[in-house]
C-alpha positions as CSV (number, residue, x, y, z in Angstrom):
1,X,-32.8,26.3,-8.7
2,X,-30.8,23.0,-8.0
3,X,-28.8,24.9,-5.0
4,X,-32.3,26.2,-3.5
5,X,-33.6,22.2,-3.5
6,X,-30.5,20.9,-2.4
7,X,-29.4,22.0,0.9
8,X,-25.9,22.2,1.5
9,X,-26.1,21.6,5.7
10,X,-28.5,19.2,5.6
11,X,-26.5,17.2,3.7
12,X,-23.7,17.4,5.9
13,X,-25.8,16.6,9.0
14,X,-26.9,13.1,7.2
15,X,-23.2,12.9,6.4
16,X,-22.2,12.8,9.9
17,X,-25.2,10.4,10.9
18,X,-24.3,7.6,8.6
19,X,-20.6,8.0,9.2
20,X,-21.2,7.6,12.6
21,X,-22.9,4.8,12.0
22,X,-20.7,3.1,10.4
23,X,-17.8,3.9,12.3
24,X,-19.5,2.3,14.8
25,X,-19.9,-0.8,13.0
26,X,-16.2,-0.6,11.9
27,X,-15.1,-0.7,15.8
28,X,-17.0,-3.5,16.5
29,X,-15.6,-5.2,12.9
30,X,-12.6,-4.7,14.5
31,X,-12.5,-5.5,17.9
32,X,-14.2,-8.9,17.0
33,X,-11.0,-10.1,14.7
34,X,-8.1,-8.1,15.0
35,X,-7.1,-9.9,11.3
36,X,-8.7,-7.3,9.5
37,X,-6.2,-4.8,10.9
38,X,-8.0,-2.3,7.5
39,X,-11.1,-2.1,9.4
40,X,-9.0,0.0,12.2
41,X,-7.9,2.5,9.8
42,X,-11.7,2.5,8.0
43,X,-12.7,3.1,11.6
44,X,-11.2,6.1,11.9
45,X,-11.9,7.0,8.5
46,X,-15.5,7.4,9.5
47,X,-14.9,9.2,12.9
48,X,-12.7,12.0,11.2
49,X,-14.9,11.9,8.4
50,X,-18.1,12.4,10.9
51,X,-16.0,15.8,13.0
52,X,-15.3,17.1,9.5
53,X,-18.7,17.4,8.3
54,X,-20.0,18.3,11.7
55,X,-18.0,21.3,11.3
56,X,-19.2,21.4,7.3
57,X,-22.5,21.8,8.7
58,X,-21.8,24.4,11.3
59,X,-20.5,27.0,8.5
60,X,-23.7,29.3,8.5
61,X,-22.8,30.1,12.4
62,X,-19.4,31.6,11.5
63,X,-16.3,30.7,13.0
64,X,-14.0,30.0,9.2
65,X,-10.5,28.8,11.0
66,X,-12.6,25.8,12.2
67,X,-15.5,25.2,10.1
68,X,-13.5,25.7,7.0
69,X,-10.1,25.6,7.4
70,X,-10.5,23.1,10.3
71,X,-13.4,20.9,8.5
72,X,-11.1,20.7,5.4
73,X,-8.2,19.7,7.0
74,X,-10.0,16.7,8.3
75,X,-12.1,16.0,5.1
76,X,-8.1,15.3,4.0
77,X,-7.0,13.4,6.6
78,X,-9.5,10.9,6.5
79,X,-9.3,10.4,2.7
80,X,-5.6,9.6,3.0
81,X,-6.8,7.3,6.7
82,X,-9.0,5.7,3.9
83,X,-5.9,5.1,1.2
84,X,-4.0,3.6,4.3
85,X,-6.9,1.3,5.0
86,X,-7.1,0.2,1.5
87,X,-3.0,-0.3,1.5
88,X,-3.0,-2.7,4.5
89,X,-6.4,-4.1,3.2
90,X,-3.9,-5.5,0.2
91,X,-1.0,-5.9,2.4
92,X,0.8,-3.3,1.2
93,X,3.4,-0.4,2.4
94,X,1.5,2.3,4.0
95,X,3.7,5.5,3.9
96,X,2.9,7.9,6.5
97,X,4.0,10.7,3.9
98,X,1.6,10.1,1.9
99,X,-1.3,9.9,4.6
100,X,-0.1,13.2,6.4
101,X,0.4,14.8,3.0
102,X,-2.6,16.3,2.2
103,X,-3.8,17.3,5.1
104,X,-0.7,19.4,5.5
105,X,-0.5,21.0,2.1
106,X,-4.2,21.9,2.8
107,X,-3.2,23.3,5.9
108,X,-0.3,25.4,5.3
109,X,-1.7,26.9,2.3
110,X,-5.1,27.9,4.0
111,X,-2.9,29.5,6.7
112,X,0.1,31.4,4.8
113,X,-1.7,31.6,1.9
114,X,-4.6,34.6,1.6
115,X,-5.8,33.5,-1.9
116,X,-6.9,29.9,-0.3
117,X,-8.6,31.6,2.5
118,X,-10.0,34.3,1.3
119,X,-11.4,32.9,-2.0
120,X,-14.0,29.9,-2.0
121,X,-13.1,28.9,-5.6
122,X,-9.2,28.5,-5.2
123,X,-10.5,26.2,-2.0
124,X,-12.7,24.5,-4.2
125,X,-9.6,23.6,-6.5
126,X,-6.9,22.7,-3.7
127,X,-9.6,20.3,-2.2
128,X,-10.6,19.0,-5.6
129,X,-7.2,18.5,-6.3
130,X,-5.8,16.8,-2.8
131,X,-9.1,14.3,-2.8
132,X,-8.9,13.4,-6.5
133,X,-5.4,12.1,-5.7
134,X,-6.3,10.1,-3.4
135,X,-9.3,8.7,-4.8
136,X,-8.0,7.8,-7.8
137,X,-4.5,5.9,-6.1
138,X,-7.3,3.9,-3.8
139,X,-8.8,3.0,-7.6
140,X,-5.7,1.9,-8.8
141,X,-4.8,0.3,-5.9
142,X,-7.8,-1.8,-5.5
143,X,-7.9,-2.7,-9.4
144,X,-4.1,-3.9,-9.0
145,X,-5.2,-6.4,-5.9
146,X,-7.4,-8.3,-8.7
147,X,-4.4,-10.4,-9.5
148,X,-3.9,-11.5,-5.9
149,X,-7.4,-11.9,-4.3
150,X,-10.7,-12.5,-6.0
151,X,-13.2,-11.0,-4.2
152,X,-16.7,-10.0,-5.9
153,X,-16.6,-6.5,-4.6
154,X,-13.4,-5.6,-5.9
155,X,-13.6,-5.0,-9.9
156,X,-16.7,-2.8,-8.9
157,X,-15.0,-1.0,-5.7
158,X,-12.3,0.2,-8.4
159,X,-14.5,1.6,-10.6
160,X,-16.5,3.5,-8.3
161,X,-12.9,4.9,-6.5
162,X,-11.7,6.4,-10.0
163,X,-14.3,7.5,-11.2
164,X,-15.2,9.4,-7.8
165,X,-12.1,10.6,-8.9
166,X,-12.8,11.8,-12.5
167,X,-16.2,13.1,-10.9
168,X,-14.5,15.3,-8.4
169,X,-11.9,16.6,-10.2
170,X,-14.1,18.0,-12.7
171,X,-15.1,20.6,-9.8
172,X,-11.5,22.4,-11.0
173,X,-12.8,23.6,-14.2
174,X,-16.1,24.5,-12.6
175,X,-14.9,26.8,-10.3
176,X,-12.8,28.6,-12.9
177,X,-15.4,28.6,-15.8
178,X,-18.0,29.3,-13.3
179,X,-17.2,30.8,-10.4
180,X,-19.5,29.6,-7.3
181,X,-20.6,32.5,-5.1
182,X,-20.7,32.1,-1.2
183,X,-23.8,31.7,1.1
184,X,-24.3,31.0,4.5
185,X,-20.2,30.4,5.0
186,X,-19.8,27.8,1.9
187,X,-20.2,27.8,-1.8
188,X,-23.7,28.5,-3.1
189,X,-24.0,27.5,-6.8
190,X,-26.0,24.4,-8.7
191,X,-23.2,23.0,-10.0
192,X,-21.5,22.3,-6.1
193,X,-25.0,21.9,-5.3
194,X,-24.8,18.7,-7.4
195,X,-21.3,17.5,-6.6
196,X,-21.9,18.0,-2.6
197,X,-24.8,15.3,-3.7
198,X,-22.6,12.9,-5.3
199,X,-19.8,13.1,-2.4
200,X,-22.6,12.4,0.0
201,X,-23.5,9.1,-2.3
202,X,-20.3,8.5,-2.6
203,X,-19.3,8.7,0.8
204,X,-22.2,5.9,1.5
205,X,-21.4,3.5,-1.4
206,X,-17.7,4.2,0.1
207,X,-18.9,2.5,3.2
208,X,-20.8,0.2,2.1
209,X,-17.7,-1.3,-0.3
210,X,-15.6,-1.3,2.8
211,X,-17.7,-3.5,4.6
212,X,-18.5,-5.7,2.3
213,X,-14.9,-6.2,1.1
214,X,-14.1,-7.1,5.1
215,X,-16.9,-9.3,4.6
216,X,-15.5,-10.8,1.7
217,X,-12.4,-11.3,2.8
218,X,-13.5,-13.0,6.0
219,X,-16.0,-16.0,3.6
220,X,-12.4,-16.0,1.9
221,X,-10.5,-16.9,5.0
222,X,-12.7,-19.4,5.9
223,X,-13.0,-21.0,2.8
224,X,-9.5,-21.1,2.5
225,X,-9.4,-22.3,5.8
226,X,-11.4,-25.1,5.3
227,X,-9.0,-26.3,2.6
228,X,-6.0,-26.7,3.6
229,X,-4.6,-29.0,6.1
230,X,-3.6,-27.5,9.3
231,X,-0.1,-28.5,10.3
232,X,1.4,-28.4,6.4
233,X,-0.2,-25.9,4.7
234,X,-0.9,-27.6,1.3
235,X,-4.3,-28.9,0.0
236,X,-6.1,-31.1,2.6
237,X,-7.7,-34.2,1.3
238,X,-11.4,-32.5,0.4
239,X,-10.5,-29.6,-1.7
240,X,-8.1,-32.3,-3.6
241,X,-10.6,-34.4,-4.6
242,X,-12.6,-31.7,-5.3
243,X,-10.0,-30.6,-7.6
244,X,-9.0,-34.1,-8.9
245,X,-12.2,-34.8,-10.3
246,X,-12.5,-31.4,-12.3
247,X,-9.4,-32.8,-14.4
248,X,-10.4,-36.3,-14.8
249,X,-13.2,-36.1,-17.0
250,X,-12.0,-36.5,-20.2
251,X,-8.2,-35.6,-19.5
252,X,-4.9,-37.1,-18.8
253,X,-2.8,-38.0,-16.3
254,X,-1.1,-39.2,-12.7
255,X,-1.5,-39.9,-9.5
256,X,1.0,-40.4,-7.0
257,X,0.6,-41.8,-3.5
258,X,3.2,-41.0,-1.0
259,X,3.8,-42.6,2.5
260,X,7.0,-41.7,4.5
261,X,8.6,-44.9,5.5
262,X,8.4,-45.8,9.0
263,X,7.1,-43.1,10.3
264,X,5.5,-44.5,13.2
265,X,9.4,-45.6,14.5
266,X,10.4,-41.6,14.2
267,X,7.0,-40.7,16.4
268,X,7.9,-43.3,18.8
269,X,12.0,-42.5,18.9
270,X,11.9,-38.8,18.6
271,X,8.1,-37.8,19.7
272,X,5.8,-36.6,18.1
273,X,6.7,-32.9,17.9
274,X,9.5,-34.5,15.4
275,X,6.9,-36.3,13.8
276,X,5.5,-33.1,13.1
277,X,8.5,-31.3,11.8
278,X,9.2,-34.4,9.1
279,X,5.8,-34.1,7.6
280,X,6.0,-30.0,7.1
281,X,9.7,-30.3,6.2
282,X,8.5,-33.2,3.3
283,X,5.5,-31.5,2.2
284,X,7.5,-28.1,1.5
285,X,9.9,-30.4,-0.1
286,X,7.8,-31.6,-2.2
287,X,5.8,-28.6,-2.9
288,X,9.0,-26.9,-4.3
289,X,9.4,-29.2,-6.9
290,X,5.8,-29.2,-8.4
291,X,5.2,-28.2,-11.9
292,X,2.5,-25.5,-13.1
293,X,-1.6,-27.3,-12.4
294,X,0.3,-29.9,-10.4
295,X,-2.2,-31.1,-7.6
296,X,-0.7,-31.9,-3.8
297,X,-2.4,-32.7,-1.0
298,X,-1.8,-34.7,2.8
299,X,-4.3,-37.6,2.2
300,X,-4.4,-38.1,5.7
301,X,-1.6,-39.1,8.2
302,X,1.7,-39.5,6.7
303,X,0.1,-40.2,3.6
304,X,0.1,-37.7,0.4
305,X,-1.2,-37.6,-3.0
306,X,-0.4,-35.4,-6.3
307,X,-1.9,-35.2,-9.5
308,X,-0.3,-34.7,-12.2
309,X,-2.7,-33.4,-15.4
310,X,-1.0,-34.4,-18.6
311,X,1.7,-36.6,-17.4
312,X,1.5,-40.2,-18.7
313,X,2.9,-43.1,-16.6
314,X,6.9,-42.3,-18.2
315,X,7.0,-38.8,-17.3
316,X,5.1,-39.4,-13.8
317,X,7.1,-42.0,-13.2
318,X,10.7,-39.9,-13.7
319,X,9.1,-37.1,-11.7
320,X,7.9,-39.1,-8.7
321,X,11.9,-40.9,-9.2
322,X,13.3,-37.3,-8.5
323,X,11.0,-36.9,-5.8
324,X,12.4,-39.9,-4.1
325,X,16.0,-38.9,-4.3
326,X,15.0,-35.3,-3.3
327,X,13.2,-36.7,0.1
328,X,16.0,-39.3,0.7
329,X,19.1,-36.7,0.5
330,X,17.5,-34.2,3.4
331,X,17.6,-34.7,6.8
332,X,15.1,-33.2,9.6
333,X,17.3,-31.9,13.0
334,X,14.8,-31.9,16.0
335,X,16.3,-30.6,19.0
336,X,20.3,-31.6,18.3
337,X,19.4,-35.0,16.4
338,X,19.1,-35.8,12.9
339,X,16.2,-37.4,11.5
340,X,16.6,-39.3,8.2
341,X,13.6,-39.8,5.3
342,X,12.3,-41.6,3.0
343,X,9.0,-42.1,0.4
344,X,7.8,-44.7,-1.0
345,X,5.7,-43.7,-4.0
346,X,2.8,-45.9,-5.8
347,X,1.3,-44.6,-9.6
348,X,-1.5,-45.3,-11.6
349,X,-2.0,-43.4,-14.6
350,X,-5.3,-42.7,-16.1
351,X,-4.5,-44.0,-19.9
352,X,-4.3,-47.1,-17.9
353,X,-6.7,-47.3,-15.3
354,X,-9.6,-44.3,-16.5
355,X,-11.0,-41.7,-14.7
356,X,-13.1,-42.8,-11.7
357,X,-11.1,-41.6,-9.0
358,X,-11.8,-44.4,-6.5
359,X,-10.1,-47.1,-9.0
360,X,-7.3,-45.0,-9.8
361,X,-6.6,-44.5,-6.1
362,X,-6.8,-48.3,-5.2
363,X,-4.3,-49.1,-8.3
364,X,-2.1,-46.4,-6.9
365,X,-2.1,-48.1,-3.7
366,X,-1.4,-50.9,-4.2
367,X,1.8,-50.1,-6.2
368,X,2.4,-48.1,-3.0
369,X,2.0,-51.4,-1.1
370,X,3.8,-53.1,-3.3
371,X,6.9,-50.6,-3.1
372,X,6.7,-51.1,0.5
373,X,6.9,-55.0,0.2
374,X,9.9,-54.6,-2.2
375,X,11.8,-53.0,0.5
376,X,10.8,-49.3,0.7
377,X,12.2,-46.0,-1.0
378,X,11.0,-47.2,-4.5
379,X,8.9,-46.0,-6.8
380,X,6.1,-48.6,-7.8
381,X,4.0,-48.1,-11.1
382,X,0.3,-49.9,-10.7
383,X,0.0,-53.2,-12.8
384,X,-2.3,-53.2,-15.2
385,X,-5.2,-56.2,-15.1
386,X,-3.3,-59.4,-16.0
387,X,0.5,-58.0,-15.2
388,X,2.3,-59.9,-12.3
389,X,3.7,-58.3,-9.3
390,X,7.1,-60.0,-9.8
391,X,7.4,-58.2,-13.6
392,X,6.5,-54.8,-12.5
393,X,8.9,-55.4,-9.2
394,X,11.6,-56.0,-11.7
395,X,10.9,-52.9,-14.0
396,X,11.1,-50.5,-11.0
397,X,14.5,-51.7,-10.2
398,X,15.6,-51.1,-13.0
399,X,17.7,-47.1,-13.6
400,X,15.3,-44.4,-14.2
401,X,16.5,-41.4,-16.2
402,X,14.7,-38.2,-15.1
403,X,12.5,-36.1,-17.8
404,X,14.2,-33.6,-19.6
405,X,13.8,-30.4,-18.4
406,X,13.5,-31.0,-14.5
407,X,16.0,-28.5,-13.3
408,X,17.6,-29.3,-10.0
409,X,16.7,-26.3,-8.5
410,X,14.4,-28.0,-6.0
């Protein structure tokens, strides 16, 4: 007999060690970065999940108000501790409701109610029923954070929450088709033989996903981290070339190089905490305005490029026109004064001057230069190999009509 092989205590006691264990490693996960504020409630997942089956495993001795209705009631609570952990996990609204909910409905009913406590089988269903919910809303949950986060673990995390789920809840029609006998304090039958089994596995593999997603999470930060420039917030100049260069290969399009205009006066007139403020003010600016597979980044200094994927040199150079109107019309106040700001913007499209990155970035700078030269705040297109400066000076001065369908909702 399955139920003879598989026993029911001893199970519970390696339960409780490697929930312990893990608990333990959960502390430490989050005393060490206080960022992963799910580890806290996965903590205390494990500790409430290592008292309950303590308690699990005490049943033969006696004592049903604690090793059952007791055990239970924390079997529930740190389910609905593992839903919270997986809510804040995905930044979302934990509800303490919810979290005391089962717990409470087991409670009440195994006190008030004599057909929970005396009767193993409608225990088997109320338990079945409170841990199926929230196994499957941690399923859901973590399926839904796809869209937001890609982390390896997660597709497979989901998967093995619902269909926990499924598993579990099929103990319902087990205990009314088959009703499980009790032995030694808790239910003696193959059948919940074989699903203690799979909630000791799963209780494992549950552990196991948590810390890996933590650890996940963490390589995210990092990388993320490691992309972006510090004081704006966009793209820094590595991951933009890195992302440049994925486009250019056979593909179309713009790049714009942006310097503010004198910024080394407002560093030196208003400090360099001003400074500061300008280039995060600009860059959000900026950032407002892009369009969908746009590219932005702070080159370095007060210097910024964009990409534009599809845009030949007419459309860039409308776009990068309302760009320097949008820049020039907003103001920077740093402690009671107003700062003023401009661009000037150089192009070189890739029709014109091909893919390698390196050339298109010199022809880009050097319409930046020349805009510069021809008095700043201008937009500058790169002339092409035999074009004079004085003919493409002339052709930026001339009125640009923004593309069609820019929407001044920047």
């Amino acid at each position: 007999m399955i139920a003879d092989v598989i026993d029911i205590s001893t199970l519970m006691i390696c339960t409780f060690l490697s929930t312990m264990v893990v608990g333990i490693f959960m502390l430490q996960v989050w005393f060490t970065d206080r960022r992963h504020a799910a580890a806290g409630y996965w903590c205390l997942t494990m500790w409430v999940g290592s008292l309950a089956t303590s308690l699990y495993a005490l049943r033969p001795i006696g004592f049903p108000m604690l090793t059952v209705g007791l055990g239970n009631g924390l079997a529930m609570l740190a389910y609905a501790l593992m839903w919270a952990g997986f809510r804040v996990f995905d930044r979302r609204p934990v509800y303490r409701l919810v979290v005391l909910a089962g717990p409470l409905v087991w409670s009440l009913a195994y006190l008030f109610v004599p057909q929970v406590a005396g009767d193993v089988n409608n225990r088997i269903i109320l338990s079945s029923l409170i841990i199926t919910a929230y196994s499957i809303w941690m399923g859901v949950d973590i399926w839904r954070g796809r869209g937001g986060e890609t982390l390896p673990t997660r597709t497979m995390s989901a998967i093995f929450f619902l269909s926990h789920g499924v598993i579990y809840s099929l103990r319902i029609p087990m205990a009314v088709l088959s009703p499980a006998g009790l032995g030694n304090g808790t239910a003696h039958s193959p059948w919940f033989a074989v699903f203690s089994l799979e909630l000791f596995a799963h209780t494992i593999l549950a552990a196991i996903a948590m810390l890996v997603l933590i650890k996940e999470r963490g390589e995210a930060l990092y990388r993320q981290a490691s992309r972006t420039d510090a004081l704006t917030g966009i793209a820094n100049r590595g991951s933009f070339l890195e992302d440049v260069r994925t486009h250019l290969p056979g593909g179309a399009g713009t790049l714009m190089v942006f310097d503010l205009d004198r910024f080394k006066a407002i560093n030196d007139t208003h400090g360099h905490g001003a400074g500061d403020a300008v280039l995060k003010r600009f860059s959000a600016r900026i950032s407002s305005w892009l369009e969908e597979g746009m590219l932005f980044c702070r080159f370095g200094g007060e210097e910024f490029a964009l990409f534009a994927p599809g845009h030949d040199m007419e459309r860039a150079e409308a776009f990068a026109e309302v760009l320097r109107r949008e820049v020039a019309a907003m103001s920077v106040v740093c402690e009671g004064r107003e700062i003023g700001v401009s661009v000037s913007i150089g192009l070189a499209d890739v029709a014109t001057f091909g893919a390698d990155f390196d050339h298109l970035h010199s022809a880009a700078d050097s319409a930046l230069y020349a805009a510069k030269e021809a008095g700043r705040n201008r937009v500058m297109r790169a002339a092409p190999a035999g074009a004079g400066l004085a003919d493409v000076a002339r052709r930026m001065r001339e009125p640009v009509t923004p593309a069609s369908g820019l929407a001044a909702s920047g």
